[in-house]
C-alpha angles and dihedrals in degrees: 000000000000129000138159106227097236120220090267089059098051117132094007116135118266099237086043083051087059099045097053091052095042096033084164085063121082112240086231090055082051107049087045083059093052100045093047084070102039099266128139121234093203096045113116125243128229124227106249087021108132118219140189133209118205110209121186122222113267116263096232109215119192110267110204122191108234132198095238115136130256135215097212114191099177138341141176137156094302114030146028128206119196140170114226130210120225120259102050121111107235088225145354114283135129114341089002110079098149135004092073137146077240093059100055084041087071096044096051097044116023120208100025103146108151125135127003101007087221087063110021123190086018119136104157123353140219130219116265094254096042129104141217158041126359136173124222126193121222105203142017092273091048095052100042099049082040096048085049100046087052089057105036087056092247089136127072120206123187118190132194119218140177118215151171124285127347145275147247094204128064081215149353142173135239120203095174133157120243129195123158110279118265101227099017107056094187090059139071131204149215096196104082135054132276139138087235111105137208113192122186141158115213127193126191104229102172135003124213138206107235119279133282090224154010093062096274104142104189154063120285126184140206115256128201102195125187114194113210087178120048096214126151116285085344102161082034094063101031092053094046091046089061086039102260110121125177116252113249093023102110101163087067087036103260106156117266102248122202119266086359113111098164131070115254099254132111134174102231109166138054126187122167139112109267100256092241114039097021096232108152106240127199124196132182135177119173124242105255095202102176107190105120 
């Protein structure tokens, strides 16, 4: 792909350059394709400078529709909006052929291919264990207006968490950065710099004694959390980094908590204009943390 870096663009980073130009395409996807063929992500860019992408041809795997239940909230003609259980994989990648989001996707509506035809339908993800609502787009239009409202920040998305120890404030905001984490890769980090930002507000709904089982021995409190960035593990790693991981989450050190195979985190709340007819849409389905 060619294209001549225009006098808005100038001194923008090569890999930011890319994203604004393929908005369907990760950063992190980006940034792989440029450094498979020497290039620099954080190099800037020079206005009349022409530059190529190279983009490698998609690995098809085989997408099989699968039988696996959905918890549909809504759905038209354009949109789907879903809540999904913890523990499902939003779509097919290393270690998860098959058993995806993506999968019963398929199943339940034949013929869906928009988007990236790994992960068709797709517009944003959630972690495996993590809960919640999701909106799936139904057709080109859909996914396109979709994929730019939520990049444009046009979404709000509000989560519900439960983590470790308490605070001295109601609420309080983060505006960290986050970057992947230099010795641990399925991590990210507040704790280096980098000129990528994660930017949420977090409010303290309920606080609880510790619990009566599961060996966990403190105090954990009820988060409403709203994202105004939508980064990778982003309440995850900001929480863990001022000591309040969530419970469940041991990968960020949140304590391992009896009958409880999941990390304490749901994506409760949906605001956005349906991508066709403009109408703005809420949506809203409580946490269910069973861990008494």
């Amino acid at each position: 792909m060619l294209l001549t870096v225009k006098k808005v663009d100038d001194g923008l980073r090569l890999d930011i350059f890319w994203s604004k130009h393929l908005p369907d395409i990760s950063r992190t996807r980006i940034q792989s394709w440029l450094k498979r063929h020497g290039e620099k992500p954080a190099r800037t860019v020079k206005a009349g400078e022409e530059l190529e992408l190279h983009i490698p041809p998609i690995q098809a795997t085989e997408l099989v529709p699968q039988d696996l239940p959905l918890d549909i909230i809504y759905q038209d003609d354009d949109i789907i909006v879903l809540n999904k259980p913890a523990g499902l994989v939003v779509h097919p990648g290393a270690g998860n052929t098959d058993g995806t989001l993506v999968n019963a996707l398929l199943h339940h509506f034949p013929g869906i291919s928009v988007g990236d035809k790994e992960r068709p339908g797709i517009v944003h993800r959630l972690d495996k264990n993590t809960s919640g609502l999701m909106i799936i787009a139904r057709h080109d239009l859909s996914h396109q207006r979709l994929s730019q409202a939520f990049k444009s920040r046009e979404v709000r998305k509000i989560y519900r968490a439960l983590c470790v120890g308490t605070f001295k404030q109601n609420s309080f905001e983060l505006k960290t950065g986050h970057k992947r984490h230099p010795t641990n890769r399925k991590r990210f980090t507040t704790k280096y710099p980098t000129d990528r930002i994660a930017h949420s507000h977090f409010e303290v709904v309920k606080n609880f004694p510790p619990l009566k089982k599961g060996g966990q021995g403190g105090f954990f409190t009820e988060l409403r959390i709203e994202i105004f960035t939508g980064r990778t593990h982003q309440i995850r790693a900001q929480l863990a980094d001022i000591g309040h991981p969530i419970l469940g989450d041991t990968l960020y050190g949140g304590p391992k908590i009896k009958n409880f195979d999941r990390h304490a985190l749901h994506a409760e709340e949906l605001y956005f204009d349906h991508p066709i007819s403009g109408k703005p849409l809420h949506f809203k389905v409580p946490a269910d943390f069973d861990i008494s």
